[in-house]
C-alpha positions as CSV (number, residue, x, y, z in Angstrom):
1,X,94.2,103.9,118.7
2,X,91.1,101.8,117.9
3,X,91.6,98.3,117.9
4,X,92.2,96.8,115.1
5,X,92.7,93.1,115.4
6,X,90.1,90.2,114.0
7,X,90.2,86.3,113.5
8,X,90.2,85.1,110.2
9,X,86.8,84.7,108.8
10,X,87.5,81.2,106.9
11,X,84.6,79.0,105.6
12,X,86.4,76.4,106.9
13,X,88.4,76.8,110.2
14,X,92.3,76.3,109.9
15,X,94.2,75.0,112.9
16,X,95.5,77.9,114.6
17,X,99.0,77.0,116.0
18,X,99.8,74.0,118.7
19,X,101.4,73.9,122.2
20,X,102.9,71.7,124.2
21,X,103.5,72.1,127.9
22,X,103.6,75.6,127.1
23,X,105.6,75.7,124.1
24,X,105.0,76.2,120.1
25,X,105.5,73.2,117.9
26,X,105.2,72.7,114.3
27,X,101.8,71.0,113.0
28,X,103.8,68.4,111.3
29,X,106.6,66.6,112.7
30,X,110.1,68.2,112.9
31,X,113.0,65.9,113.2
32,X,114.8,67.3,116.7
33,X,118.7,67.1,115.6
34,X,121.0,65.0,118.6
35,X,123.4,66.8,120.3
36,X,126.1,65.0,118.4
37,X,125.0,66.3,114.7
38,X,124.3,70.0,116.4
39,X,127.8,70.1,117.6
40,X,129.1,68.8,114.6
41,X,126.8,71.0,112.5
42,X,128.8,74.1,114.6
43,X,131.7,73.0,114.3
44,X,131.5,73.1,110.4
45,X,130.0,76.4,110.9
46,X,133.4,77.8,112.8
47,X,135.9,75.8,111.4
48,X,135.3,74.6,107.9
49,X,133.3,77.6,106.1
50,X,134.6,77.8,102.3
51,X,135.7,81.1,101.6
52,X,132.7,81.9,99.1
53,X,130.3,82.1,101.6
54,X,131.1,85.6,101.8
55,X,131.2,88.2,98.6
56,X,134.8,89.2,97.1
57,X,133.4,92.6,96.7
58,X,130.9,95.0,98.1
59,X,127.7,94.1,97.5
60,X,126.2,97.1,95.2
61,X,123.8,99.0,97.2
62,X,121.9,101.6,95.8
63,X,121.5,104.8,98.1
64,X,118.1,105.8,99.3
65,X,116.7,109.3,100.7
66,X,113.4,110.2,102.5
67,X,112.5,112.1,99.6
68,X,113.0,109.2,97.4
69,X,110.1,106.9,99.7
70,X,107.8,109.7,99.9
71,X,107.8,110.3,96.0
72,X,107.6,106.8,95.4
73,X,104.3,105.4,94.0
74,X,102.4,102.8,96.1
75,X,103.0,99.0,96.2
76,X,106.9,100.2,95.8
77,X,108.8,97.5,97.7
78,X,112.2,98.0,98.5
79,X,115.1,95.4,100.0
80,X,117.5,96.7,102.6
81,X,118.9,93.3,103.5
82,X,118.1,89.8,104.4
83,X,114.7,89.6,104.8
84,X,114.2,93.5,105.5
85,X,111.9,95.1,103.1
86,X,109.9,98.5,103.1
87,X,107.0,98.2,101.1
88,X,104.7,101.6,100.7
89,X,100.7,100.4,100.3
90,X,98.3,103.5,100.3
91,X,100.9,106.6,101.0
92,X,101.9,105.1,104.3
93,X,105.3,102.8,105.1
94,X,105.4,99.1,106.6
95,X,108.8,97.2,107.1
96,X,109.2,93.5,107.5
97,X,111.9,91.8,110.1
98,X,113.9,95.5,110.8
99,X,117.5,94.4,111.5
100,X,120.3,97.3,111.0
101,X,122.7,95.6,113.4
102,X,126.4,94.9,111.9
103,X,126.0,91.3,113.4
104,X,123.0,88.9,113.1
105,X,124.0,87.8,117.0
106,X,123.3,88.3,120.5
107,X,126.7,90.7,120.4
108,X,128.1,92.9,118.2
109,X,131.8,91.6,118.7
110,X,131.3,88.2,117.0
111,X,128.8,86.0,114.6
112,X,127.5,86.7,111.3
113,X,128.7,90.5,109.8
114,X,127.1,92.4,107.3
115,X,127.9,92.6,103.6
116,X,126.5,95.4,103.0
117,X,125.6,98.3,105.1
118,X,121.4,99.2,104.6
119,X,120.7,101.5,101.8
120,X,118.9,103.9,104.4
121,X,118.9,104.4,108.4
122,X,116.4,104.1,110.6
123,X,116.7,108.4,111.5
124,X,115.9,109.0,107.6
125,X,113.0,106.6,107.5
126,X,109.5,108.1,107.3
127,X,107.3,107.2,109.7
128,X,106.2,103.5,109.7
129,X,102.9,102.8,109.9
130,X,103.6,99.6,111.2
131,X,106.5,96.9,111.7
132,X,105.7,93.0,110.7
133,X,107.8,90.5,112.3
134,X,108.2,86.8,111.5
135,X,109.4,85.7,114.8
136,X,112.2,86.2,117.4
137,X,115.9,84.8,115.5
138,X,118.9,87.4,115.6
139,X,118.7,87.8,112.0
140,X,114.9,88.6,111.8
141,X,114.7,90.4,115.6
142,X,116.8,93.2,116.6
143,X,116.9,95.2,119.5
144,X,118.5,98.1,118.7
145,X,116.5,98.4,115.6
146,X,113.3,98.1,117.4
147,X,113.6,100.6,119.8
148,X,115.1,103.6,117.0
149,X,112.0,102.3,115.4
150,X,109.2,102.5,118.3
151,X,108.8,106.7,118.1
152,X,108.1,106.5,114.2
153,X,105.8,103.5,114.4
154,X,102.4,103.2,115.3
155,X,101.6,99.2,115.4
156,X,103.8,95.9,115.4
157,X,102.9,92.8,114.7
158,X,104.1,89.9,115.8
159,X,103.1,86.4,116.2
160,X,102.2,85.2,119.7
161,X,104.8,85.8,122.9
162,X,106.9,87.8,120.2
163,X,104.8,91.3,121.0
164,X,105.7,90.3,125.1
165,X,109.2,90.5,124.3
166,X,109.0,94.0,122.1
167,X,106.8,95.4,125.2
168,X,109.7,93.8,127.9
169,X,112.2,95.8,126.3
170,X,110.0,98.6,126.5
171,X,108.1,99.6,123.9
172,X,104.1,100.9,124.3
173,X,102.0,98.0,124.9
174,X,98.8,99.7,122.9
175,X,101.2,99.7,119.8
176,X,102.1,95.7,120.0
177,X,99.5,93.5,118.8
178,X,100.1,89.7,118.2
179,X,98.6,87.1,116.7
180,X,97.9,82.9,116.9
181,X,98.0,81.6,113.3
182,X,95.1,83.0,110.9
183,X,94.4,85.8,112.7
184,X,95.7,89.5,112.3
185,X,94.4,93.2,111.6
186,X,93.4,95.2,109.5
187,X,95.3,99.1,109.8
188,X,94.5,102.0,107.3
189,X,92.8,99.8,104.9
190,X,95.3,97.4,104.4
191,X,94.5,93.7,105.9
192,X,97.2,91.3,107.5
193,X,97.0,88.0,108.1
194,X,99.4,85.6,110.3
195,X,99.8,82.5,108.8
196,X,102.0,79.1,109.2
197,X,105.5,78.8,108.7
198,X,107.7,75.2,109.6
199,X,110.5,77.0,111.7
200,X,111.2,77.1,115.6
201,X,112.4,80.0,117.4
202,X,114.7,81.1,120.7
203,X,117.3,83.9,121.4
204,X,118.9,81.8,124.5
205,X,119.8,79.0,125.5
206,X,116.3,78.3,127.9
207,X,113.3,80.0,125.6
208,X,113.6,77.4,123.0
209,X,110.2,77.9,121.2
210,X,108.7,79.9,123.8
211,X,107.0,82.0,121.0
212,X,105.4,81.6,117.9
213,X,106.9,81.9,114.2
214,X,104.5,82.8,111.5
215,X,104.4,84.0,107.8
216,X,102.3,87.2,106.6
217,X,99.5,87.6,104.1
218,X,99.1,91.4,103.4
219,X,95.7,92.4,101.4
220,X,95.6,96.0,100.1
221,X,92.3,96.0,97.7
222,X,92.9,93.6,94.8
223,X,96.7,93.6,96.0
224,X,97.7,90.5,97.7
225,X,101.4,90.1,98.8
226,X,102.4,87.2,100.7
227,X,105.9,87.6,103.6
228,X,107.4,84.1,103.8
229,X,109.5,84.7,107.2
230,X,111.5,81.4,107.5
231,X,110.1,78.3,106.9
232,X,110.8,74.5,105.6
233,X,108.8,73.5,102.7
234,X,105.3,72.0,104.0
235,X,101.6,71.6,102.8
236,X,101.1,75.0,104.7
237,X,101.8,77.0,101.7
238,X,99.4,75.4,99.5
239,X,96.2,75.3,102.2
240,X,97.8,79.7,102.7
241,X,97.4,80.2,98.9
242,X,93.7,78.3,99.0
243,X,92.8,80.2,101.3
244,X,94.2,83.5,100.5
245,X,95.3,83.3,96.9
246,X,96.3,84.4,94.0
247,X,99.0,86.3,95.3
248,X,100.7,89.5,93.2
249,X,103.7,88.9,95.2
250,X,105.5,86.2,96.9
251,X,108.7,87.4,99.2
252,X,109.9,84.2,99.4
253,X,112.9,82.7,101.6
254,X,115.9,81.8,99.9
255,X,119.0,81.3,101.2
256,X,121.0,79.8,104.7
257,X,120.0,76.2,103.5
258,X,121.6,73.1,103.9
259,X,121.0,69.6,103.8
260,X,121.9,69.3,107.8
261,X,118.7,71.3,108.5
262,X,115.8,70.6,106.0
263,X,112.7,71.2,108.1
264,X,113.3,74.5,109.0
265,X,114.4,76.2,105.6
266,X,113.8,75.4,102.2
267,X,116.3,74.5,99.1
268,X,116.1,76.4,95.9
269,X,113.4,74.0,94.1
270,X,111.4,73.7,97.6
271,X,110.9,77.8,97.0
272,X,109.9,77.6,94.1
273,X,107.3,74.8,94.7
274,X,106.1,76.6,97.4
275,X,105.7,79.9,95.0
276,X,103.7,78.1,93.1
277,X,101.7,76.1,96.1
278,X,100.7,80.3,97.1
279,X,99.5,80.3,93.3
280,X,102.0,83.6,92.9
281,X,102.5,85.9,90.2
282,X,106.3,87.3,91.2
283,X,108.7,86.1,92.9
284,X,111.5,87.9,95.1
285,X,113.8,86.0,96.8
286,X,115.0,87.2,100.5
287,X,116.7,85.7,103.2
288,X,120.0,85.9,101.6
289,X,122.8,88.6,100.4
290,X,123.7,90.4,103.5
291,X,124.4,87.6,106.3
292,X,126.8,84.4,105.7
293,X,124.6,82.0,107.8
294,X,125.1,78.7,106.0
295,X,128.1,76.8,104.0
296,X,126.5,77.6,100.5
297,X,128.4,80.2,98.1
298,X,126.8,83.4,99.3
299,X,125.9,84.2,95.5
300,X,124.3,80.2,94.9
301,X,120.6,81.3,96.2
302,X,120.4,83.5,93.3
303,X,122.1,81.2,90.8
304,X,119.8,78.4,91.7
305,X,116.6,80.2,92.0
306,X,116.7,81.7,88.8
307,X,117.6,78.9,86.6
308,X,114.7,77.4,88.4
309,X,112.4,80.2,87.7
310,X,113.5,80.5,83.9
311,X,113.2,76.6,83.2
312,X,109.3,76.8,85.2
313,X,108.0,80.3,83.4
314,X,108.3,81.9,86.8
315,X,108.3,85.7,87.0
316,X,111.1,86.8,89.3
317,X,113.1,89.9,90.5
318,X,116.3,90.1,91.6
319,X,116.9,94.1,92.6
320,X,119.9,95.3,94.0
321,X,119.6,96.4,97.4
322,X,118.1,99.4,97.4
323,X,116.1,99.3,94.2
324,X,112.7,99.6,93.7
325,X,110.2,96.8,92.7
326,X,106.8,98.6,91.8
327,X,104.4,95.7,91.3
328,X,102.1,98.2,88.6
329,X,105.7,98.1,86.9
330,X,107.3,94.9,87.6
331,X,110.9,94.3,86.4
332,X,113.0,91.5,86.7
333,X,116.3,93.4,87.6
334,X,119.6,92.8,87.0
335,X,122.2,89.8,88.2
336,X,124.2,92.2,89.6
337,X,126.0,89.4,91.8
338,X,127.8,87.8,88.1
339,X,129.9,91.1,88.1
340,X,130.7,90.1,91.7
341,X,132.4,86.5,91.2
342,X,133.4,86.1,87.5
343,X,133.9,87.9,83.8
344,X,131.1,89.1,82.7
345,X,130.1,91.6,80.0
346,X,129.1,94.8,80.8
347,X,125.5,94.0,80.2
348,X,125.5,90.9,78.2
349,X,122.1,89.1,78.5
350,X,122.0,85.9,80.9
351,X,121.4,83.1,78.5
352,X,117.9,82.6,77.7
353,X,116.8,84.7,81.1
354,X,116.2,88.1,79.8
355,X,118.0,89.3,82.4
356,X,121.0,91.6,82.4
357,X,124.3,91.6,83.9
358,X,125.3,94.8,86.3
């Protein structure tokens, strides 16, 4: 395969991502939590979760074939779960994040469970041109996934020391390419771009931030879509949407928040402000709906983000899981999560919203 990989070609350089003593730190300054508040912040976690932080029902999922992805007309983008989306950009297939696992954990006998199983398995998949991951957490990395993936796929990419770990467990080193901040590739016409995010990253207890965590910017002609991965809310988002703005499409992080851990992912409103720091068009919140990882009401992401988005003029769409979002046809979708928790109409209109119930 011919290589694909250049640095960003910016009329004024961005700082490409720090290290110190050989590991990745943020370029502003994240408050390190004492061991006191993490063990506290766990023990909350086991012991005190409310019982809404997991849906009452099945999440509605709707169903999807091979046939229905290859029919599909370009710049369709589809959410299987968390922050698992298969977007199709010029006939071919790219997924963010792949995680199929029942548990977002280092086993499958304990930690976070699915609410929903994915609208599609790997085996019915069409081949993937290439997978984009964010960085190296349970609920953004898995395993299994990437090696059912690795004979349909011809590239990932990863931010740094994230492509070392794909190619230790054994997947072709000429299909792994990784990136510093504000570099990438460009592959079958399409361009991608690392770029910031605030986060950290580690699978263990002893590679604490011994790779990088990025977002993506993803350029397909007059297209621009813009992959949040995690993040905290920083000036990052508004130098990313200077530099690569406009975007059609924000897939934004929303969701596992709290106000225990406010560097490394982003409340409702931050979102938002950071949708409109990208200068974006849509928004689609991800990051939430298939894993309980925080002490919020599974369903308050959604609550919160739309009233935001109604009250600012803020296009945003909440499809099932499942669904289609064509961005030549954008739709808002449905609230389907009201039907889930409380008496609703079959239907009835979301107060001022133009949204629908179901």
């Amino acid at each position: 395969m011919a290589n694909p990989d250049f640095s960003a070609d910016q009329t004024s350089t961005p700082e490409a991502s720090r290290q110190d003593q050989g590991l990745f730190r943020n370029h502003a300054p994240v408050q390190r939590e004492g061991g006191r508040k993490m063990l506290r912040i766990m023990w909350n976690m086991i012991f005190n979760k409310p019982r809404n932080t997991r849906p009452a029902a099945a999440i509605p999922v709707q169903p999807l074939t091979r046939e229905d992805l290859l029919a599909a007309p370009d710049h369709s983008v589809y959410r299987l779960g968390h922050s698992t989306l298969l977007l199709k950009m010029r006939g071919k297939f790219w997924i963010t994040d792949p995680v199929f696992a029942e548990r977002a954990s280092p086993v499958q006998w304990a930690g976070p469970k699915r609410f929903h199983q994915p609208p599609i398995s790997i085996d019915q998949l069409p081949p993937i041109e290439a997978v984009i991951l964010s960085h190296n957490h349970y609920d953004h990395l898995d395993y299994q996934a990437v090696l059912k993936l690795a004979a349909k796929t011809n590239y990932f990419l990863t931010p740094l020391g994230v492509g070392d770990t794909l190619i230790k467990w054994g997947i072709d080193a000429s299909k792994v390419r990784q990136y510093d901040w504000w570099q990438g590739a460009e592959i079958a016409g399409i361009r991608f771009v690392a770029t910031p995010s605030q986060h950290f990253s580690g699978r263990g207890l002893f590679d604490s931030n011994s790779t990088l965590w990025a977002s993506w910017v993803m350029i397909d002609g007059d297209t621009r879509i813009f992959f949040s991965g995690d993040s905290g809310y920083f000036d990052g988002f508004k130098r990313i949407g200077e530099q690569y703005g406009p975007f059609d499409l924000t897939l934004m992080e929303t969701g596992a928040y709290n106000v225990e851990w406010p560097h490394v992912h982003m409340q409702p409103e931050e979102t938002l402000q950071a949708h409109l720091d990208l200068k974006g068009r849509w928004l689609f919140p991800i990051h939430n709906g298939t894993f309980d990882l925080a002490m919020h009401a599974w369903h308050e992401p959604f609550d919160r983000i739309l009233a935001l988005a109604w009250e600012r003029s803020v296009s945003i769409t909440t499809p099932r899981m499942g669904e289609a979002f064509n961005l030549m046809q954008p739709q808002r979708g449905h609230t389907w999560w009201l039907n889930m928790e409380q008496d609703v109409s079959e239907n009835a209109p979301i107060a001022g919203s133009g949204y629908k119930s179901g």
